[in-house]
Structures are given as C-alpha cells and as structure tokens.
DOSE-587191 format. One record per residue (C-alpha): residue number from 0; x, y, z. Coordinates in Angstrom, 3 decimals. Each point is the difference from the previous one (the first is absolute). Layout:
BEGIN
i/px/py/pz
NUM/X/Y/Z
...
//
This chain:
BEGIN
i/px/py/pz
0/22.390/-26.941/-35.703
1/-1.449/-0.639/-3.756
2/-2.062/1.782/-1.549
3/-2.945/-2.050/-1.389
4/-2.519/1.369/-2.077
5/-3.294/-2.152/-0.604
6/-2.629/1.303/-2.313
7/-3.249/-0.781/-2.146
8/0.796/0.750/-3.764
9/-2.572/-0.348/-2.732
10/2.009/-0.890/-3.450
11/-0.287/3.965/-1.100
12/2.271/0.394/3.292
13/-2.796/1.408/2.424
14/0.211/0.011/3.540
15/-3.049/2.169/1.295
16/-2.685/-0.681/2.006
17/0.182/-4.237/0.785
18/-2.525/-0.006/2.612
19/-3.077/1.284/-1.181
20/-2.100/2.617/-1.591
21/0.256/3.511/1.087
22/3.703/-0.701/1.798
23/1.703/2.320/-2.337
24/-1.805/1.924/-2.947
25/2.837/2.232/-1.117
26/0.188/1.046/-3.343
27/-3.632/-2.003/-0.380
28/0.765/-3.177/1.090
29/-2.669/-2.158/-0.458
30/0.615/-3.438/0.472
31/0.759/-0.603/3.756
32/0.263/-3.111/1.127
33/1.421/-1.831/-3.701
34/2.522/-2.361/2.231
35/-3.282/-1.701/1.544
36/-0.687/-2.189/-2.992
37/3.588/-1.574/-0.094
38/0.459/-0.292/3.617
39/0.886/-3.845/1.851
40/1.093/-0.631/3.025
41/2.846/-2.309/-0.955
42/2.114/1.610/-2.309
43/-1.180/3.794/0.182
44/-0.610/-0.322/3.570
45/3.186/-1.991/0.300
46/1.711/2.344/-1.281
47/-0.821/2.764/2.625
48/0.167/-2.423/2.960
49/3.681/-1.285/-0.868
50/0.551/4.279/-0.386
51/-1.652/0.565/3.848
52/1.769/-2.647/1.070
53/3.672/0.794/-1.145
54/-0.675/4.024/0.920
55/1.233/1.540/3.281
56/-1.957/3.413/-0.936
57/-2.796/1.477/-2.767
58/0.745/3.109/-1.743
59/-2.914/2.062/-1.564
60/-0.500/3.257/-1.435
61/-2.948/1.660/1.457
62/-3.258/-0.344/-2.072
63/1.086/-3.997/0.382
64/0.593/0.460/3.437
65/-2.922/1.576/0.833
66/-2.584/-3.219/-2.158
67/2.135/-2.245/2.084
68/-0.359/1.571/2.882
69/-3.565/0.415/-0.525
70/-0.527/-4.324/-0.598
71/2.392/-1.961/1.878
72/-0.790/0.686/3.471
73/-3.843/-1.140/-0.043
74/1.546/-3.595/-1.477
75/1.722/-0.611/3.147
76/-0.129/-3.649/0.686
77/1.137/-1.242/-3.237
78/3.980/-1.126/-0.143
79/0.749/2.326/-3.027
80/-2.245/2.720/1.741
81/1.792/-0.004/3.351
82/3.335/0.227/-1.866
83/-0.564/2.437/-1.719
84/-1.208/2.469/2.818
85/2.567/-1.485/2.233
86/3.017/0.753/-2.265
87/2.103/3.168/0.230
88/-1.233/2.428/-2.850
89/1.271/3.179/-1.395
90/-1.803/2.645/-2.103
91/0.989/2.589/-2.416
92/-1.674/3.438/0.532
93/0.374/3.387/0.269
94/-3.553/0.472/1.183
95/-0.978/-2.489/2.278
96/0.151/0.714/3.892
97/1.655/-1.929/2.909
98/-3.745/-0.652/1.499
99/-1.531/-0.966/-3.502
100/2.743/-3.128/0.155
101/-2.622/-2.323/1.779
102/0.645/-3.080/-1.633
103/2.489/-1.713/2.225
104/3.403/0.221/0.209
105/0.274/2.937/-2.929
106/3.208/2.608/-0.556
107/-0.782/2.692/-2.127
108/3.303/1.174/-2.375
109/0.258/3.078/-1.129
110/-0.621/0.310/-3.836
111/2.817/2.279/-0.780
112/2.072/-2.381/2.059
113/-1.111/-3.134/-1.349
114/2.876/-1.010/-2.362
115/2.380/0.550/2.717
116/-1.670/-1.324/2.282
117/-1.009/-3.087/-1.420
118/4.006/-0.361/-1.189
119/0.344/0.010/3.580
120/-2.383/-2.981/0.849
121/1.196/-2.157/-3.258
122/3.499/0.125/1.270
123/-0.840/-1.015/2.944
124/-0.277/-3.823/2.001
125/-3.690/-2.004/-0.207
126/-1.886/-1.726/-2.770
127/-2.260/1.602/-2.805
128/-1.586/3.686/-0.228
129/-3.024/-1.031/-1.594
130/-1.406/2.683/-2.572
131/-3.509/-1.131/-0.912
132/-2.181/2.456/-2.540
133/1.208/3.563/0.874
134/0.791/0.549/-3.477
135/1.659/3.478/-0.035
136/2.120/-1.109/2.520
137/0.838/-3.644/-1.978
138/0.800/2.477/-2.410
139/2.597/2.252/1.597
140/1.764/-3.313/2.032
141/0.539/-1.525/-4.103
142/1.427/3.206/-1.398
143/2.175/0.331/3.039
144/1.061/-3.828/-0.002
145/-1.177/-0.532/3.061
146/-2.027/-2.985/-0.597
147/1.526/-3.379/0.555
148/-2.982/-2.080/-1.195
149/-3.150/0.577/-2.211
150/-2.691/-2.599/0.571
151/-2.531/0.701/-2.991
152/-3.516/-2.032/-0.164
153/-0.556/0.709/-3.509
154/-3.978/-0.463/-0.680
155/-1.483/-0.660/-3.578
156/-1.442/3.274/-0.432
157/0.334/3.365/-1.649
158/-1.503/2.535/1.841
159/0.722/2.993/-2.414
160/2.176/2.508/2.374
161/0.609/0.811/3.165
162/2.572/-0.059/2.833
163/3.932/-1.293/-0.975
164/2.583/-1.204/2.359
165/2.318/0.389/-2.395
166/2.479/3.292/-0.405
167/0.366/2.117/-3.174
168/2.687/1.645/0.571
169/2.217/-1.640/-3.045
170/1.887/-2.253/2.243
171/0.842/-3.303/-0.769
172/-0.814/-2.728/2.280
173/0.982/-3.222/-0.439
174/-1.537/-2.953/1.996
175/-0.030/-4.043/0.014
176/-2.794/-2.183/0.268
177/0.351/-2.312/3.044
178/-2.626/-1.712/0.187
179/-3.916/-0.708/-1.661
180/-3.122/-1.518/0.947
181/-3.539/-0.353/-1.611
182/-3.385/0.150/1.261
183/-2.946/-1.666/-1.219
184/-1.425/3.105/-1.191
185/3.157/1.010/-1.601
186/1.658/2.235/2.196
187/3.894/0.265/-0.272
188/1.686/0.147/3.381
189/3.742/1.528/-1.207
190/2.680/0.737/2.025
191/2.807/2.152/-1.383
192/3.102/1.123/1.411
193/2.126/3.131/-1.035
194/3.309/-0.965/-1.923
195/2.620/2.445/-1.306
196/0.077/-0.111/-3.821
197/3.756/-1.019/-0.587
198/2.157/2.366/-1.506
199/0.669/-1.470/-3.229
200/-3.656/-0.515/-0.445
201/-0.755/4.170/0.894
202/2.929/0.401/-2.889
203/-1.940/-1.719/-2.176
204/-3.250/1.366/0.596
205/1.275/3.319/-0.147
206/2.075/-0.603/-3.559
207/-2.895/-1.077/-1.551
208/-1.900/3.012/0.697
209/-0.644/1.728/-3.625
210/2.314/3.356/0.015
211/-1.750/3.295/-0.032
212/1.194/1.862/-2.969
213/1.769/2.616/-0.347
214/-1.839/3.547/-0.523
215/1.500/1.869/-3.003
//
C-alpha cells in the first residue's frame, strides 16, 4: 500500500483545527474553522474525492479519529459520506477501547506498535492508506519515511502557530513536486513525493557547510 498524507496547511505551515471553532484549542488555539473561507468543491473538494477514491483504508490518530467519528455517520446518504463510513479505517491509540470503536469498520493499533505496524500494512498489497489531519501521527510517518505522498492544500493565510506535520528532528527530507492546481480563492493543491537527495548532491551540501573551528 502507499502511504498518502492529505492535509490543510495555512502558509505559516499550520494544520490544527480545519473544521471549526472549539475542535482543538491546544496551546490557545483560537481560530477554528480558518479552512472554511478558502474551501470549493472543485479543486479543494476534488482533491479529497480523487484521495477517497484511490484509498483502500483511512488511518487516523485518535483525537482525529474520534471528530470523524463523531460527523460522518449522521451524513449518511451522501456519496462521499457513505464512503467514508463504509471504508476500512484504522486508529492510533493507546487509550481508546475495543467498544468505543463505533464508527464502522474501525481497528485500533497499538501506539507503541504503530511504526511497526504500519511498516507492516505499507508493505503490503491494496491501494492508498489515506492519512488525513492526525498531525502527530503525519509527523512520525515523515520522520520515519513512511509516507509515499503528501497532498498539501495550502490556504492564503497565516494563522500565527499551532499544530506542524512536519518533523524536527534534523533530518533531511527531500521531496518532488508532482503536480499543482489553483483554486479561485487561491488555495494551492501540491502534491510532493519523497526523492533521495543524490549522493554527489549530499557531498556538496555537506562541503559547503562552514567548519567549526578549532578550540585552542
């Protein structure tokens, strides 16, 4: 399977809290809800419907399992609705239990055995694991190179700090751009793809470091 993370981003790199106020207010969060403004159904919505159509499974971490959980069922009827509820899903949690997984057909994965786990499920047959929000675990599939695609709807906003996808852990991660679209409202739909930086070009990069000087 691939690995295919899709995501919100404001330009500042922000990920939290898409849907609408008072879905996540850590660290003081205040402006749930900032993707609303930017949002069409043609190339934003697009975007996700080409992603639910091309996935053979969701994967969440909790707190985004449990909003999703909490909306999709009640929109049964709808096309994108009934896929969603209908498609096999998997959540990451330590904490959740076996009779709180009531949105339909939900595996819970261990969090201490995510990595491996997941390993398992990417190197194995089917189309796309779709990742959407769950940003700590976005975060943890990038630093392990474990993500095979990263859709990014970039909106025209700064929204001052919050939630990253992205690891800081020092590594380097190279990726290409595959492919672009714009909305109306100015929303960048990118699609990147890991590549390895070649070795000459790492040779480079790390000769042209400035050398740390010797202590006397």
């Amino acid at each position: 399977m691939r690995i295919v993370i899709t995501e919100f981003i404001s330009l500042d790199g922000v990920v939290q809290a898409p849907g609408g106020q008072g879905e996540d207010g850590d660290g003081g969060f205040a402006h749930g809800g900032w993707t609303q403004p930017f949002f069409d159904p043609e190339v934003v919505g697009g975007s996700f419907t080409e992603a639910l159509e091309k996935a053979d499974a969701l994967l969440y971490g909790r707190r985004t399992w449990q909003n999703m959980a909490a909306a999709w069922p009640e929109r049964a009827g709808d096309p994108f609705a009934d896929r969603m509820n209908a498609i096999p899903k998997y959540v990451v949690s330590d904490t959740l239990g076996d009779d709180e997984l009531t949105w339909n057909n939900t595996t819970r994965i261990d969090g201490d055995k995510a990595v491996a786990r997941i390993r398992e499920l990417r190197d194995g047959d089917g189309g796309d694991l779709v990742v959407m929000g769950s940003p700590t675990l976005a975060r943890t599939l990038l630093s392990e190179g474990l993500v095979d695609e990263l859709r990014l709807m970039i909106m025209p906003v700064l929204l001052g700090g919050g939630k990253s996808i992205f690891p800081q852990d020092g590594g380097l991660h190279t990726l290409e751009l595959t492919s672009t679209a714009i909305s109306p409202a100015g929303v960048h739909v990118c699609t990147y793809r890991p590549t390895r930086i070649p070795a000459t070009a790492a040779s480079t990069i790390a000769a042209s470091r400035p050398a740390r000087e010797t202590r006397k």
